[in-house]
C-alpha distance (Angstrom), angle and dihedral (degrees) to the residues before:
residue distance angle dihedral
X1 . . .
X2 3.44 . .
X3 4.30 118.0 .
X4 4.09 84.5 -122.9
X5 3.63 87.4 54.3
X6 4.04 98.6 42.9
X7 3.81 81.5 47.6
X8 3.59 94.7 59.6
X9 3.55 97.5 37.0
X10 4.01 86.7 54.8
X11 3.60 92.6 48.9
X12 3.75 86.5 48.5
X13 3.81 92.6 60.1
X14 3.78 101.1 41.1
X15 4.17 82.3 52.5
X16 4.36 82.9 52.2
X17 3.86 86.6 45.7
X18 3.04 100.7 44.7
X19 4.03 93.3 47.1
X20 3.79 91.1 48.9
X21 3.33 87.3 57.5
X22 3.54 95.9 53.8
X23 3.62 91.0 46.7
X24 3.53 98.5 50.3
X25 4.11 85.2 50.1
X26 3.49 89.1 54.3
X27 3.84 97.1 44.9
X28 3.74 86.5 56.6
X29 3.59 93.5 43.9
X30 3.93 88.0 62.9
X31 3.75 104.5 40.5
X32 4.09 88.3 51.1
X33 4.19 92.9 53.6
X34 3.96 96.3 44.6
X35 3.74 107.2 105.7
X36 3.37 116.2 -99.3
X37 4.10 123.2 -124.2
X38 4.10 114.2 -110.3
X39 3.99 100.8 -145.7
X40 4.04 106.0 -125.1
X41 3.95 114.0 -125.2
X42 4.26 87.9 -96.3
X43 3.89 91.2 56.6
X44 3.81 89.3 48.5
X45 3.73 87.9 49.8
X46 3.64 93.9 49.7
X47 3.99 97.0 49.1
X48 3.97 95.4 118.4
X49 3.98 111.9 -132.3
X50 3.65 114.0 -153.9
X51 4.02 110.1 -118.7
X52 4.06 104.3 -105.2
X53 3.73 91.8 15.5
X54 3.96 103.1 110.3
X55 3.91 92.6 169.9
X56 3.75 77.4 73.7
X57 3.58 106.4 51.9
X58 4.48 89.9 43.7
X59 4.05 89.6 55.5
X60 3.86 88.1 46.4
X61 3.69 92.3 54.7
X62 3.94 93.0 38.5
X63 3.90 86.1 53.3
X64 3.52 91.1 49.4
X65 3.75 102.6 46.9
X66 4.33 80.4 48.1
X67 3.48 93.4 54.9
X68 3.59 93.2 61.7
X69 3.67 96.2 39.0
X70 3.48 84.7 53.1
X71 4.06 98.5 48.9
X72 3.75 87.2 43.3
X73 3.88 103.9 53.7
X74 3.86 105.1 19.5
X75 3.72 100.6 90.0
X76 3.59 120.6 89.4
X77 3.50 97.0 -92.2
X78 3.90 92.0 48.3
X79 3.83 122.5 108.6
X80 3.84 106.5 -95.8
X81 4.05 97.3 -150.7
X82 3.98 84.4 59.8
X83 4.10 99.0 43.0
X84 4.16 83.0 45.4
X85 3.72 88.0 46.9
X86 4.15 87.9 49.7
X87 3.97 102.9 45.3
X88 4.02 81.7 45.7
X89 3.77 95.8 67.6
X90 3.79 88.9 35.3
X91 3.72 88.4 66.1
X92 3.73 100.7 30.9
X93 4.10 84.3 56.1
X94 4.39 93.8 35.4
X95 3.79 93.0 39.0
X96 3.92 77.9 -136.2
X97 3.86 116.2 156.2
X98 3.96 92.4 -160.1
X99 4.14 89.3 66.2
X100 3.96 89.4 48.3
X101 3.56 93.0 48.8
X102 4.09 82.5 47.7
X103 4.18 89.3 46.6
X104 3.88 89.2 51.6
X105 3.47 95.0 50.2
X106 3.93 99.7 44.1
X107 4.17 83.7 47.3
X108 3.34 101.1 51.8
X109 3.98 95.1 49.0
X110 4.20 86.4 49.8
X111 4.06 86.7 47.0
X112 3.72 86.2 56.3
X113 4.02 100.9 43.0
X114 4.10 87.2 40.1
X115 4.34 99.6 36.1
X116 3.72 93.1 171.3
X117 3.46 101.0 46.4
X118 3.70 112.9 112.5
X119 4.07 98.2 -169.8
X120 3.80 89.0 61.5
X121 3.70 90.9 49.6
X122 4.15 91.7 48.4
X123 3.85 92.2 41.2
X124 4.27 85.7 56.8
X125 3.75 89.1 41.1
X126 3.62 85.6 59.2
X127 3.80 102.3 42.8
X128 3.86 84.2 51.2
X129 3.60 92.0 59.3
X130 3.98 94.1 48.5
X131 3.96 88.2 57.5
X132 3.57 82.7 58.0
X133 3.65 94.0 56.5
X134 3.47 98.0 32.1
X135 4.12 99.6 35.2
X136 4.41 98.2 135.9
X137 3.52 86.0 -119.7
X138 3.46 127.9 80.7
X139 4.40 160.3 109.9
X140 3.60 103.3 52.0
X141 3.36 101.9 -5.8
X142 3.58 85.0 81.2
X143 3.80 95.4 81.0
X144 3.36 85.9 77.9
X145 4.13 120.7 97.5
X146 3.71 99.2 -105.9
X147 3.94 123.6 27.2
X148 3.84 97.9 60.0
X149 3.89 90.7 47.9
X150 4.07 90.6 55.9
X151 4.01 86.9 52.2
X152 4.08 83.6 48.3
X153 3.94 88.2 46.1
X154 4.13 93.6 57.0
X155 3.65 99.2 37.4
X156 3.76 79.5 58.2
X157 2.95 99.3 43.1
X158 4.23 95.3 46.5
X159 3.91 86.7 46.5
X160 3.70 88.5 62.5
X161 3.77 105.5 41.2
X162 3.63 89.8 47.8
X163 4.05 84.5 52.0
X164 3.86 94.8 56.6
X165 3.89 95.2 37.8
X166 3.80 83.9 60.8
X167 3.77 94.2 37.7
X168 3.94 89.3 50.6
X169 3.62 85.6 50.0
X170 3.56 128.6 11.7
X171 4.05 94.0 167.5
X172 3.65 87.9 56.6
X173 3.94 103.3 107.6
X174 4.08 94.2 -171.6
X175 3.90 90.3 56.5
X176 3.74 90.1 36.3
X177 3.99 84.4 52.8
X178 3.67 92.5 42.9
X179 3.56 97.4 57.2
X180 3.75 97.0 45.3
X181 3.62 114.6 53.7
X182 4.31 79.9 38.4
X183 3.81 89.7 59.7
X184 3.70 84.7 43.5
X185 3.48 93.2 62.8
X186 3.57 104.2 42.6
X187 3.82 131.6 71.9
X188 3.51 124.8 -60.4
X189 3.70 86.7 -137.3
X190 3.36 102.7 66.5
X191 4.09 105.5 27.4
X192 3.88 132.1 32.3
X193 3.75 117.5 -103.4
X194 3.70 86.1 -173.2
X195 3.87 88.7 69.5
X196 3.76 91.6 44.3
X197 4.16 91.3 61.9
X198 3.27 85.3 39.7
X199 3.89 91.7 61.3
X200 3.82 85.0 37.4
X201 4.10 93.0 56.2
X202 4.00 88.9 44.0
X203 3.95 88.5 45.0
X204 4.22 82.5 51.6
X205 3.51 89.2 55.6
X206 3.69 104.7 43.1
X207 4.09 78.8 45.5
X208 3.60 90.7 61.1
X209 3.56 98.9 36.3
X210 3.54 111.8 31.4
X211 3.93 89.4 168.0
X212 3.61 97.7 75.2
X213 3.79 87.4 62.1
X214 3.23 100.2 61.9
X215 3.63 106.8 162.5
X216 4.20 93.4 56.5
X217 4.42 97.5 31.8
X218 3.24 91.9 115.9
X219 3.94 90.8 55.9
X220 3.86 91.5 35.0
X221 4.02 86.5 61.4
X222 3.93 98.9 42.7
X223 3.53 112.8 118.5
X224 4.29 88.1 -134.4
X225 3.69 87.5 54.2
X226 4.13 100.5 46.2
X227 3.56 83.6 45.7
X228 3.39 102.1 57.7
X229 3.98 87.4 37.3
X230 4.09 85.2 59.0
X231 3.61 94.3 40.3
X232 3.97 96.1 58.5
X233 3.85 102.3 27.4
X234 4.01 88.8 60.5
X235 3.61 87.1 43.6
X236 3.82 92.6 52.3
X237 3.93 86.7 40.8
X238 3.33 90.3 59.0
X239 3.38 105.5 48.7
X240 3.98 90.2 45.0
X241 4.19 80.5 55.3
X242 3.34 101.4 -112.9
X243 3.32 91.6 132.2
X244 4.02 89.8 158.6
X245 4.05 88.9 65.6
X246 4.00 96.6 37.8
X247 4.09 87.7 55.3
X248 3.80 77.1 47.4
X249 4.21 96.3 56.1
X250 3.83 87.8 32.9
X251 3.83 88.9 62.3
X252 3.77 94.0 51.0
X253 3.92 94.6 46.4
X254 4.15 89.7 55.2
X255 3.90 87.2 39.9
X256 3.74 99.2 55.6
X257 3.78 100.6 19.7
X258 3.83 117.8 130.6
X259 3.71 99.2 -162.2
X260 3.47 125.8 66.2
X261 3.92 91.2 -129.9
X262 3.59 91.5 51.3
X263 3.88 89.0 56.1
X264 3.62 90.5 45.9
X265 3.75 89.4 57.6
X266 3.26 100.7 56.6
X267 3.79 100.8 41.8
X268 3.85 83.0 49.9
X269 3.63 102.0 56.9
X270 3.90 88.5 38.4
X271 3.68 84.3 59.6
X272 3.40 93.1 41.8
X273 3.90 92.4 50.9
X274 3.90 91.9 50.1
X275 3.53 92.3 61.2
């Protein structure tokens, strides 16, 4: 083969490369602004949970309590913060792109009518970093110009807003919460799981002591708050192996839990732990 002819053959398949990657881009671009479905009450109702499966039975309820959330707030008259804070656990529970691309949208218009707010901030941060997970395009596709670039752009762009929501307000547990069990989850590559136990061992403390909090006590002994604080810090525990000190946060979510699910949970992954 001639070098004018490997030339143009090269050139060729940078020009198919480059086009798939477009194409994939675009394909992604579509599936993420389609509107996502709302399950009615009787779907909800008929989502089968697997006897001795509690993870189950807690995203049931957390899809139910979003559905109404969602029904409540989402018209135009609605508070944005809430509706963002709805699609968010829709798609953190349905691994569905659509309702993060909703979250991120409903966020961003609450961070603009509330500018000092650092929960709205966190709660985008968040939603940005389930596109990532969730973006419809993904494994090896991602060697294509394009798809892996928009996962780059949200983890980003989550490791940011999460930054200012804390910077805005570093008393604020929920943000504080927000941003660790997200950093948690995402790759050590592109955020600092150092500063998520960090948040985690300042959460503890503001856990034990609500007192020396003053301005958010109230929210720092709320049973929806301590929950979620149990929930995630034995999750992140347990993942970091200390599987001593997850059994530990496990044990205090089934003690103190006010839902049935939530109690399930926690004896669950106890069980699950002891194994």
């Amino acid at each position: 083969m001639s070098r004018n002819s490997k030339r143009k053959l090269l050139k060729m398949a940078s020009r198919t490369w480059l086009s798939l990657g477009a194409l994939t881009v675009l394909y992604g671009m579509v599936v993420t602004s389609c509107v996502p479905h709302v399950e009615s009450k009787a779907e909800l109702v008929g989502i089968p949970v697997q006897a001795g499966h509690a993870p189950q039975g807690w995203n049931k309820q957390r899809l139910a309590h979003a559905r109404a959330l969602w029904i409540a707030e989402s018209f135009d008259d609605g508070d944005s913060f809430s509706a963002g804070i709805a699609a968010y656990e829709m798609a953190s529970v349905l691994h569905d792109p659509k309702w993060a691309r909703v979250a991120i949208d409903r966020l961003k218009i609450s961070t603009t009518q509330l500018p000092k707010f650092s929960q709205a901030y966190a709660w985008l941060g968040s939603a940005h970093a389930l596109m990532a997970r969730d973006y419809p395009v993904q494994g090896a596709w991602q060697v294509l110009p394009g798809p892996g670039f928009v996962r780059i752009y949200h983890v980003k762009t989550a490791q940011v807003k999460l930054n200012v929501a804390v910077e805005l307000d570093p008393e604020d547990p929920v943000s504080r919460l927000i941003r660790a069990s997200t950093f948690v989850s995402m790759p050590a590559l592109f955020v600092s799981h150092e500063t998520a136990m960090q948040d985690f061992a300042q959460l503890e403390i503001w856990a034990r002591q609500p007192d020396i909090n003053p301005g958010y006590q109230d929210v720092l002994r709320s049973a929806k708050w301590r929950m979620d604080f149990y929930r995630l810090y034995a999750g992140a525990l347990q993942e970091n192996k200390e599987i001593q000190k997850a059994k530990y946060y496990w044990a205090l979510l089934a003690a103190e839990a006010e839902t049935q699910e939530l109690k399930e949970l926690g004896n669950w992954k106890i069980a699950s732990l002891t194994r």
